[in-house]
C-alpha positions in Angstrom: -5.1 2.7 18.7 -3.0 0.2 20.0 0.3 -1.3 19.1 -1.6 -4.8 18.7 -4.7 -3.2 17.3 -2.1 -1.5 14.2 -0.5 -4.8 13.5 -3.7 -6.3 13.1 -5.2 -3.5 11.1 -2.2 -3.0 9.2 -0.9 -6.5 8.2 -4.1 -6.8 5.5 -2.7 -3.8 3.5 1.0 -5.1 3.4 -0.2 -8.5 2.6 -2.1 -7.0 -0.5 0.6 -4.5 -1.5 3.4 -7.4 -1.5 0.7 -9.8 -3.6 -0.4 -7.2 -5.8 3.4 -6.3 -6.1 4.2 -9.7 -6.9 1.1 -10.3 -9.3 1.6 -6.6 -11.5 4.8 -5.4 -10.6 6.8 -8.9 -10.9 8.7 -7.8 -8.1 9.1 -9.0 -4.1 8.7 -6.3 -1.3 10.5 -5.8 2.1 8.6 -3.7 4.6 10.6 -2.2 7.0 9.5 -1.3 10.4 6.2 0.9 10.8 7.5 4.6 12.3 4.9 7.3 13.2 4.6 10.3 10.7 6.1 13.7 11.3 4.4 16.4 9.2 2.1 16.2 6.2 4.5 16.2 3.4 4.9 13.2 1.1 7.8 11.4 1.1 8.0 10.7 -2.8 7.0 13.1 -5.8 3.8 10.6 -7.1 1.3 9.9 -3.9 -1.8 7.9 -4.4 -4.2 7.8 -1.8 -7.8 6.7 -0.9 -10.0 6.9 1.6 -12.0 4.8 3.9 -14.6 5.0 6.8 -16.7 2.4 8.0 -17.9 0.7 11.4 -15.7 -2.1 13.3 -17.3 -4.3 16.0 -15.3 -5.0 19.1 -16.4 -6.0 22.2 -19.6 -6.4 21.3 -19.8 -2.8 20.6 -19.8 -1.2 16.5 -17.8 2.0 16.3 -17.0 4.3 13.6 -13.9 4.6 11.7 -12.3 6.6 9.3 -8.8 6.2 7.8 -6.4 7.0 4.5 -3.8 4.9 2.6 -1.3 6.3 0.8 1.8 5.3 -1.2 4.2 7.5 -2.1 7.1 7.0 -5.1 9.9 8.7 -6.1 9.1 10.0 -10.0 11.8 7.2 -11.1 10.7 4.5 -9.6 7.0 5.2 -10.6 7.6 5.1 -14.3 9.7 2.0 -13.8 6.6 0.1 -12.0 3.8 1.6 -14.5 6.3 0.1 -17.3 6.2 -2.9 -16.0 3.0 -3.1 -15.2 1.9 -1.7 -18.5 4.6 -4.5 -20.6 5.3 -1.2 -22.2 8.9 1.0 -22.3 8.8 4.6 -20.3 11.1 6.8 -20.1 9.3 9.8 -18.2 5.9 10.7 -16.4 3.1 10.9 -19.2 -0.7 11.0 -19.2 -0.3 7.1 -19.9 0.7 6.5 -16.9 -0.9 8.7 -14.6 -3.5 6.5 -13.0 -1.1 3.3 -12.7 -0.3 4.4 -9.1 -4.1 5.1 -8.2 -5.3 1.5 -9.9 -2.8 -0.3 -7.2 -3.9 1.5 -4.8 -7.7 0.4 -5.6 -6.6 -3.1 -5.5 -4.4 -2.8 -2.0 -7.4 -1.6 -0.6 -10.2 -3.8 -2.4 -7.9 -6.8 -1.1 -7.2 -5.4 2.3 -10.9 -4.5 3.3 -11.2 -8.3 2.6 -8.4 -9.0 4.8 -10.1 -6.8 7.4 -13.7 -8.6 6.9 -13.0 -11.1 9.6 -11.7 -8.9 12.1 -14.9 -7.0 12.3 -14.4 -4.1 9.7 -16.9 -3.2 7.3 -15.0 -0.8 5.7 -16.9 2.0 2.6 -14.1 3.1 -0.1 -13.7 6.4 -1.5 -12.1 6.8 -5.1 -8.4 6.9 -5.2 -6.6 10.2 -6.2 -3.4 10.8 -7.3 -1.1 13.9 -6.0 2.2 14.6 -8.1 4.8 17.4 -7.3 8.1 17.8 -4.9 7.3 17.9 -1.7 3.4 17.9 -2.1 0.9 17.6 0.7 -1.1 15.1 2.2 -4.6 15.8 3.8 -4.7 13.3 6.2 -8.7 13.0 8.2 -8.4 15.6 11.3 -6.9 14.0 14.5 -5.4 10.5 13.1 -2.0 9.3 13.8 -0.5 8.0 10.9 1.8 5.9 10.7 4.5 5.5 7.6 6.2 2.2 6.3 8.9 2.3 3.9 8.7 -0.3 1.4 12.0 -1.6 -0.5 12.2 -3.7 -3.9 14.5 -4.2 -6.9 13.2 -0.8 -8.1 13.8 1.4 -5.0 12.0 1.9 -2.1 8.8 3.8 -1.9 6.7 4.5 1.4 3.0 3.0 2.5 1.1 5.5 4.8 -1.9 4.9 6.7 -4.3 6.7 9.3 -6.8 5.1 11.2 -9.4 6.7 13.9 -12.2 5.3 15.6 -15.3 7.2 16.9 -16.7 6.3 20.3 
């Protein structure tokens, strides 16, 4: 994929993780600037990832896709957002709060594939999933590049990840 063709894939899933940061998180993000991933090992100790596949016309032609977003927090800063989104005091990592991270990620990527819509994507969701552990590993689809955002706000900074391929 292109430089062009990752800003343009890419921007609908920061616009939607800044809105839906803003809407549940009450809090403003800063992306920094988009790096390629070294390795398969998550940057934070909470990841929560979903996948994608789907067709994307250009040039006339449809091809196949496939793809994964992922964020990744530090255990801190998770239970910070999950209280806020939750109006509700934590202290620590608790069954309460275990599918906060997977529900944003839902939304980033329900809002995103309507981002996408007009550029051509028809994009099929998986269900998200939630990976917790020091240095845990991510399973990223065979053969993608992924590339790996980090993301600061008033809680700490956290990283986006996401992998695109298209099939000829």
């Amino acid at each position: 994929m292109s430089d062009k063709n990752f800003v343009s894939f890419s921007k609908p899933f920061i616009d939607a993780l800044k809105d839906t940061f803003e809407m549940m998180v009450q809090t403003t993000l800063k992306a920094h600037s988009p790096k390629i991933k070294e390795g398969s090992v998550a940057k934070g100790d909470i990841t929560a990832m979903i996948g994608m596949n789907g067709t994307v016309e250009k040039e006339g032609k449809e091809k196949e896709f496939k793809g994964l977003l992922a964020i990744s927090w530090p255990e801190e800063l998770y239970v910070k957002l999950a209280s806020r989104m939750l109006f509700e005091e934590y202290t620590e990592y608790c069954d309460d709060i275990s599918d906060s991270g997977a529900e944003i990620c839902n939304i980033i990527m329900g809002n995103a594939k309507n981002g996408l819509s007009p550029l051509g994507y028809k994009i099929e969701m998986a269900s998200p999933s939630t990976i917790r552990g020091k240095q845990h590993e991510i399973r990223y689809p065979p053969k993608t590049t992924v590339i790996e955002i980090i993301i600061s706000c008033d809680l700490g900074d956290f990283t986006l990840e996401l992998c695109y391929q298209e099939h000829a």
